[in-house]
ROLOMAR-164973 format. One line per field, with one value per atom (N, C-alpha, C, CB): y, z, x; residue in one letter; atom name. Coordinates in steps of 0.05 Angstrom, whole numbers, always signed. Glycine has a CB too. Layout:
<sites>
py	(Y,...);
pz	(Z,...);
px	(X,...);
residu	(A,...);
atome	(CA,...);
</sites>
This chain:
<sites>
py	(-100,-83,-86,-90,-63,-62,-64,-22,-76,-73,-57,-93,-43,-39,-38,-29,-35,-32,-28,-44,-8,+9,+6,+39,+5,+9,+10,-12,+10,+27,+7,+63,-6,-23,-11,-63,-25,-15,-40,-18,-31,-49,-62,-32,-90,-109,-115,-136,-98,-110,-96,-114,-107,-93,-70,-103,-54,-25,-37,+1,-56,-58,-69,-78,-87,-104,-95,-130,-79,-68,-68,-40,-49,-46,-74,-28,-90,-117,-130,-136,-135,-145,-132,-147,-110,-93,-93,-61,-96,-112,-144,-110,-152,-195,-186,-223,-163,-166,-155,-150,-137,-124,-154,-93,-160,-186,-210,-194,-207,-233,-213,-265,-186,-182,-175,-169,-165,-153,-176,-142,-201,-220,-235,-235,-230,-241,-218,-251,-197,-184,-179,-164,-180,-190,-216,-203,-229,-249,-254,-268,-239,-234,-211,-223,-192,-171,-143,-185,-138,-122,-107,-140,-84,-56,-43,-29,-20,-14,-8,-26,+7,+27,+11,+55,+18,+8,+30,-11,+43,+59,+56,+76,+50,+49,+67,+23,+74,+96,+98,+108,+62,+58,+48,+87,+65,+53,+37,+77,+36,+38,+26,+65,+23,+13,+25,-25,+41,+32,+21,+44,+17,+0,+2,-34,+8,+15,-9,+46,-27,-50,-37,-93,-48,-49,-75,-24,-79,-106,-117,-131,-140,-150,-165,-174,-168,-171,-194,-170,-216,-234,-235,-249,-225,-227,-199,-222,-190,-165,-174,-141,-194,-212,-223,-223,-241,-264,-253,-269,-227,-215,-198,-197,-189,-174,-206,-149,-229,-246,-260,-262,-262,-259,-232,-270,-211,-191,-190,-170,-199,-204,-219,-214,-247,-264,-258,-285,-235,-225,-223,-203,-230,-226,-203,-257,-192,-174,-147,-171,-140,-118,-128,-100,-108,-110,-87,-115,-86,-70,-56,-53,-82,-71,-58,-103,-30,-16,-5,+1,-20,-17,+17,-41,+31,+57,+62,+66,+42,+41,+19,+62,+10,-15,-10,-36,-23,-22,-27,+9,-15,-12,+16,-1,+20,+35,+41,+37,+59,+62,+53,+94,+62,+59,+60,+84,+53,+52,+74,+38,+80,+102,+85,+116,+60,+51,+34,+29,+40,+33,+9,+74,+22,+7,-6,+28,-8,-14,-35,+19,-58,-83,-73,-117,-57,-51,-29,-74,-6,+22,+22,+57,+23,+30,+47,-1,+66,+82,+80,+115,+64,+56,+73,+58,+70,+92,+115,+85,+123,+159,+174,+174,+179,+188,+206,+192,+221,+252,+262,+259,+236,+234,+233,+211,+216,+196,+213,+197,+242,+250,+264,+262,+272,+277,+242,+290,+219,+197,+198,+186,+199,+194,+216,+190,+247,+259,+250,+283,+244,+235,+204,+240,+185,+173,+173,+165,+186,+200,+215,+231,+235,+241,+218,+253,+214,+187,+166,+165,+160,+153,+173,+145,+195,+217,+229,+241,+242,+258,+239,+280,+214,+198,+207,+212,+207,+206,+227,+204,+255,+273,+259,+292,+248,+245,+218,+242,+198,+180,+190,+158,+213,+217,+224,+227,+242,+257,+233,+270,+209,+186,+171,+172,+169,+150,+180,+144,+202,+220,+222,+234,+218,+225,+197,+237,+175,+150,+145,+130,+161,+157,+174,+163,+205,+225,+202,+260,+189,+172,+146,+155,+139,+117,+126,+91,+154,+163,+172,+183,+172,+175,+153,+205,+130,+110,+91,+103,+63,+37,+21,+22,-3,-25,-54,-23);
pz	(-414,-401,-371,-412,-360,-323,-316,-307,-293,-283,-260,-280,-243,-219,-204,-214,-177,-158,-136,-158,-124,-103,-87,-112,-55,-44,-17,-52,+7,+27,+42,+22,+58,+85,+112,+91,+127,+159,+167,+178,+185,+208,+221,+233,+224,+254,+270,+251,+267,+281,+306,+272,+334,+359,+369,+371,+375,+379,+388,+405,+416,+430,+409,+457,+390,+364,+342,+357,+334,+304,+288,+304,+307,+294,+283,+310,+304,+304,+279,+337,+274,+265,+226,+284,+229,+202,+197,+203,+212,+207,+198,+230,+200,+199,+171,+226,+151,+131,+113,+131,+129,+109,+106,+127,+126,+117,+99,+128,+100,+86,+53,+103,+58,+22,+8,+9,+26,+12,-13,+34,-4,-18,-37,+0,-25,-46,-70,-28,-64,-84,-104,-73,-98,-106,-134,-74,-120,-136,-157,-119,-153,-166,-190,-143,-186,-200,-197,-237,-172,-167,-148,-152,-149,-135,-128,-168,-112,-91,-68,-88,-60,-34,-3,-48,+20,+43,+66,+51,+59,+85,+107,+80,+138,+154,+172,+166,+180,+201,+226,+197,+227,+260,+258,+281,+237,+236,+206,+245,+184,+161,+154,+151,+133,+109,+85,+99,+58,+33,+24,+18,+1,-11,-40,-3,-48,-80,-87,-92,-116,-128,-155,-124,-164,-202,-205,-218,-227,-240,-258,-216,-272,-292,-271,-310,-295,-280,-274,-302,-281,-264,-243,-271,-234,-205,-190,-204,-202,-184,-168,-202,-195,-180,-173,-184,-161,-140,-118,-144,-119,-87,-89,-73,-110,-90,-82,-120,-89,-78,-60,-96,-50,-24,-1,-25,-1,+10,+15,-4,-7,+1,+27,-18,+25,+46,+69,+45,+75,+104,+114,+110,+142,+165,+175,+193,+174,+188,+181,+170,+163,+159,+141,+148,+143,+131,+116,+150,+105,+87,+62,+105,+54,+26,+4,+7,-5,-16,-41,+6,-64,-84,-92,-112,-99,-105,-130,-87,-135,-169,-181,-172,-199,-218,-249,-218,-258,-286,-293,-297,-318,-339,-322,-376,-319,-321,-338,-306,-350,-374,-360,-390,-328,-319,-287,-332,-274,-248,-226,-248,-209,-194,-175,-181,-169,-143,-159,-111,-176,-201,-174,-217,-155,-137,-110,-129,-114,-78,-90,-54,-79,-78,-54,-66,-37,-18,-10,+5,-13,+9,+34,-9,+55,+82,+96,+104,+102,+116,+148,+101,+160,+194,+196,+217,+224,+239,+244,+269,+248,+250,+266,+216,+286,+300,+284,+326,+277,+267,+241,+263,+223,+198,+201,+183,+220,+227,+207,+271,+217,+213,+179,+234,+180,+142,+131,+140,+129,+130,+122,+150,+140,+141,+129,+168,+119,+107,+81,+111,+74,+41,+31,+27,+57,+54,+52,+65,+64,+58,+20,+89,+30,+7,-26,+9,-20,-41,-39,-35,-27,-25,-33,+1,-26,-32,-55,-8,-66,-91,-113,-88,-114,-146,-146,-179,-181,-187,-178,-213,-174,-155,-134,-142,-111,-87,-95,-70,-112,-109,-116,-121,-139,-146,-137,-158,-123,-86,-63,-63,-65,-57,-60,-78,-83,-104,-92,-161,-102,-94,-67,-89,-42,-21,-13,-2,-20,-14,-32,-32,-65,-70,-54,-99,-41,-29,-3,-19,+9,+32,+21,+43,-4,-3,-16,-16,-30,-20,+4,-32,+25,+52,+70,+72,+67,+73,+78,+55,+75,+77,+63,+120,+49,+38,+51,+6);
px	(+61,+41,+42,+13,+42,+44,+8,+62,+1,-19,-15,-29,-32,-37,-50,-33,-51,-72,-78,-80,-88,-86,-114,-80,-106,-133,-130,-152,-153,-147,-169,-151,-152,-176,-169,-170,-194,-196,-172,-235,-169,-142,-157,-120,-141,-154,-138,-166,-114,-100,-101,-77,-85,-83,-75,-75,-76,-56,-30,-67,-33,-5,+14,-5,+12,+31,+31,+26,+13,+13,+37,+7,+61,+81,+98,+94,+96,+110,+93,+106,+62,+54,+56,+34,+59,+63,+92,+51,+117,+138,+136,+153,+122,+119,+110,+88,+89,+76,+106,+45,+117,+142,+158,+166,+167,+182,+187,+180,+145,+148,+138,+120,+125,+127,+140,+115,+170,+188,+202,+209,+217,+219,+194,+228,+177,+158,+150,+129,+141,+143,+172,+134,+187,+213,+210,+227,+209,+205,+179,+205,+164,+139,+144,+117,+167,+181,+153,+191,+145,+115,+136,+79,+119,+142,+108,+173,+115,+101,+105,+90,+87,+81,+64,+57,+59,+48,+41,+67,+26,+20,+7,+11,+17,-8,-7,-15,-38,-42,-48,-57,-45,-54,-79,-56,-100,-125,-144,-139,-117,-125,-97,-136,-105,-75,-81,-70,-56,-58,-43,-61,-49,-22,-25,-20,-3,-3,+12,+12,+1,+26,+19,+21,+48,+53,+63,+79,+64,+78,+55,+88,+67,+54,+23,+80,+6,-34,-30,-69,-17,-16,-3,-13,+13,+25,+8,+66,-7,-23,-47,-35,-58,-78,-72,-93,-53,-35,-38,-1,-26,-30,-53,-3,-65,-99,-113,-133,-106,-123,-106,-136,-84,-82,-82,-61,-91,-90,-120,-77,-141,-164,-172,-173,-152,-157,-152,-148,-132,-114,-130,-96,-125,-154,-134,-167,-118,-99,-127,-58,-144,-149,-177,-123,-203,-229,-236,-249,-258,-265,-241,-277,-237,-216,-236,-197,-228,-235,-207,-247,-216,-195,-200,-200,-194,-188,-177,-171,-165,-150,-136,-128,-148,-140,-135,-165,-126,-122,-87,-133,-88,-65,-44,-83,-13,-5,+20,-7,+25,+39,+67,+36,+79,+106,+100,+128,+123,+127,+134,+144,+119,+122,+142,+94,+143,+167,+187,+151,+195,+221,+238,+249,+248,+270,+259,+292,+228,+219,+197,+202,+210,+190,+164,+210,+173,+152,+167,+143,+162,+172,+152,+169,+164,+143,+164,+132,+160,+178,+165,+179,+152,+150,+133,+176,+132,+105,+115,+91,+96,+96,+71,+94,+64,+45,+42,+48,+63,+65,+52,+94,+54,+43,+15,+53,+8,-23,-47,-36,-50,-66,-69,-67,-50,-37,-42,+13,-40,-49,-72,-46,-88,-114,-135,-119,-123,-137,-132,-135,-103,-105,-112,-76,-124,-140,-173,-133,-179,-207,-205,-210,-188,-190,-198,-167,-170,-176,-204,-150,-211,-241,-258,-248,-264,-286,-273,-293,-252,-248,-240,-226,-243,-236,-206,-257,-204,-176,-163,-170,-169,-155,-139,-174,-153,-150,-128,-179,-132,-122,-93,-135,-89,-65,-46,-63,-60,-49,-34,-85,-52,-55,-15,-85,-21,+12,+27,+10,+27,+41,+70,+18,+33,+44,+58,+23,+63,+64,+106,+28,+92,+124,+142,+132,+129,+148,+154,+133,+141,+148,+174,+115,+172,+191,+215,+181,+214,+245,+255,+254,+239,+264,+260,+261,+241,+235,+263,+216,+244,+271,+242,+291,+261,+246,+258,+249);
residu	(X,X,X,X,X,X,X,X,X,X,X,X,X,X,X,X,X,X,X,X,X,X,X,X,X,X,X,X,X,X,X,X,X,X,X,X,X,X,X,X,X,X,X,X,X,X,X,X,X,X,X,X,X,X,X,X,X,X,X,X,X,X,X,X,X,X,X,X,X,X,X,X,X,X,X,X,X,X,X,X,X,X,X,X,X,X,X,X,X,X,X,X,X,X,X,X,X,X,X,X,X,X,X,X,X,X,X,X,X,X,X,X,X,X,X,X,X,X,X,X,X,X,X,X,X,X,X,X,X,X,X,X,X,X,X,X,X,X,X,X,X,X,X,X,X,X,X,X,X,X,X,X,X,X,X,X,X,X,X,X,X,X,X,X,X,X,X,X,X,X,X,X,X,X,X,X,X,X,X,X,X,X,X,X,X,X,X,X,X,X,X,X,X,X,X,X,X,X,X,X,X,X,X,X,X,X,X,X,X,X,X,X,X,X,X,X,X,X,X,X,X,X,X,X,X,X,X,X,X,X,X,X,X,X,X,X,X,X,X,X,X,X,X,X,X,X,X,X,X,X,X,X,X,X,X,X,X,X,X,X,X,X,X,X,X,X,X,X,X,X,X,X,X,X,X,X,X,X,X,X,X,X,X,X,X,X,X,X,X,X,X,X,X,X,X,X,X,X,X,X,X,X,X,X,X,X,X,X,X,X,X,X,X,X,X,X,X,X,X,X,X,X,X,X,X,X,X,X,X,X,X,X,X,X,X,X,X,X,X,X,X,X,X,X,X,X,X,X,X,X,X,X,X,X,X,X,X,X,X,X,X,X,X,X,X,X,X,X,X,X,X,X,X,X,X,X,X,X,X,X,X,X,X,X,X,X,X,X,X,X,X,X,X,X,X,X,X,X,X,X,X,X,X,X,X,X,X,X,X,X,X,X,X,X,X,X,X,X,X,X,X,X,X,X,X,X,X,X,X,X,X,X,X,X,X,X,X,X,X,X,X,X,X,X,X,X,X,X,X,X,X,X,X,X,X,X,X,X,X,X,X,X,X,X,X,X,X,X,X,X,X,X,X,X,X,X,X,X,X,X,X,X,X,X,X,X,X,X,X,X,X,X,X,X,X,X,X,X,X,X,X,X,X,X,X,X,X,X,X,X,X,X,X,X,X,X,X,X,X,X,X,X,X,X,X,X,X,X,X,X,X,X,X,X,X,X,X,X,X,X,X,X,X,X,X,X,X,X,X,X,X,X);
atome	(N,CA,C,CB,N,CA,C,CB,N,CA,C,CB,N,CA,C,CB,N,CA,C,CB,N,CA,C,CB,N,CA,C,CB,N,CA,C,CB,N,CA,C,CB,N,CA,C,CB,N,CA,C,CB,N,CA,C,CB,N,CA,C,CB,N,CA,C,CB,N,CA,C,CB,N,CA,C,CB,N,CA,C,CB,N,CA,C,CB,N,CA,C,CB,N,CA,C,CB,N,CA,C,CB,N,CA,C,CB,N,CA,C,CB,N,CA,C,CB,N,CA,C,CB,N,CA,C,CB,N,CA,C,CB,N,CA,C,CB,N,CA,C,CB,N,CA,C,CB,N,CA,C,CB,N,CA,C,CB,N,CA,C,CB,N,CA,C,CB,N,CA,C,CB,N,CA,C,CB,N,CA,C,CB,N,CA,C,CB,N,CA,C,CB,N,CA,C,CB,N,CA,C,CB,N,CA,C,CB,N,CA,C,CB,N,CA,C,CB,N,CA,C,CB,N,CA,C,CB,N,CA,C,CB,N,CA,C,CB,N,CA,C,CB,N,CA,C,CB,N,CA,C,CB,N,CA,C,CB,N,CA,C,CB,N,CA,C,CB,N,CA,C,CB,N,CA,C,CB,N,CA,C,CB,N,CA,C,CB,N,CA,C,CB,N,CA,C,CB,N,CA,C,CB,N,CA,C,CB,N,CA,C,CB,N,CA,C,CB,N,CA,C,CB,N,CA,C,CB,N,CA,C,CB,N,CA,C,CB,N,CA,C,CB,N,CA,C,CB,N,CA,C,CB,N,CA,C,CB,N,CA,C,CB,N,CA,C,CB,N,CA,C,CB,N,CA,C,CB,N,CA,C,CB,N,CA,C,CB,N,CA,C,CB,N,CA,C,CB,N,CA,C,CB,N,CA,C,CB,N,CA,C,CB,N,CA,C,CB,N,CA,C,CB,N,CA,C,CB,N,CA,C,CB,N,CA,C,CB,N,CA,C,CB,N,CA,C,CB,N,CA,C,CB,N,CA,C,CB,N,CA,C,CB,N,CA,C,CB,N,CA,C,CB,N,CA,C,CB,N,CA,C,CB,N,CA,C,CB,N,CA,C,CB,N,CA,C,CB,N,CA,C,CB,N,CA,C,CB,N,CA,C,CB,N,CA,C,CB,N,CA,C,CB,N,CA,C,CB,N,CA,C,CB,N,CA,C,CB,N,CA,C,CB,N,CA,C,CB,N,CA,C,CB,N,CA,C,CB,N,CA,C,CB,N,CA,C,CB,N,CA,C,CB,N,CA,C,CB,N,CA,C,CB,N,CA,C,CB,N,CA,C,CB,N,CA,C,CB,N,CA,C,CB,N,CA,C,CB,N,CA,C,CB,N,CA,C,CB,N,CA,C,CB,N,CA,C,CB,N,CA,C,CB,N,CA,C,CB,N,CA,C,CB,N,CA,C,CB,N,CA,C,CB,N,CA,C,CB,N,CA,C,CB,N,CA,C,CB,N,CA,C,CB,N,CA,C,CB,N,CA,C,CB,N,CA,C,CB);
</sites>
């Protein structure tokens, strides 16, 4: 059985390092999720993060309870938990396809969204996140 879990916090981090600092999180989850056998997504907007994981419930709760502890980012707002029948990121321990000014705002509506429309929004949510980690890098 796959678990998952998706959700959407405010940023603490600095404008001037963000990028540097959201490279240090790719670094160290790419291998760790790896080794955990958890696949998944990472979106940030400059002002927000999501992040979609799969893999088996015990390594999901390994990392929602370290992701809880990150002071990198507040107000974690899970969006979606449970059971999923299969894997939307089959080949990406972490897809992040980098910054994008250009995206920012497409970002941040289908973050809202996903907060205000329930499972609509969130689906839209995994959607727009797998169209990102096929042209992405992991």
């Amino acid at each position: 059985m796959l678990a998952q879990w998706s959700y959407i916090s405010s940023s603490k981090l600095n404008a001037i390092d963000a990028e540097e600092r959201i490279q240090e999180i790719v670094h160290v989850s790419v291998p760790r999720n790896r080794s955990l056998n958890v696949t998944g997504a990472l979106l940030f907007s400059g002002r927000r993060f999501a992040q979609y994981l799969e893999g088996a419930p015990a390594a999901i709760e390994e990392l929602k309870a370290s992701i809880l502890r990150d002071s990198r980012h507040s107000d974690v707002r899970t969006i979606a938990s449970g059971k999923t029948p299969h894997r939307h990121f089959v080949t990406w321990s972490l897809a992040y396809a980098g910054p994008s000014h250009f995206v920012a705002d497409i970002v941040e509506r289908s973050l809202n969204d996903a907060l205000e429309k329930g499972d609509e929004g969130i689906e839209a949510l995994i959607q727009m996140m797998s169209e990102f980690s096929i042209r992405g890098r992991s």
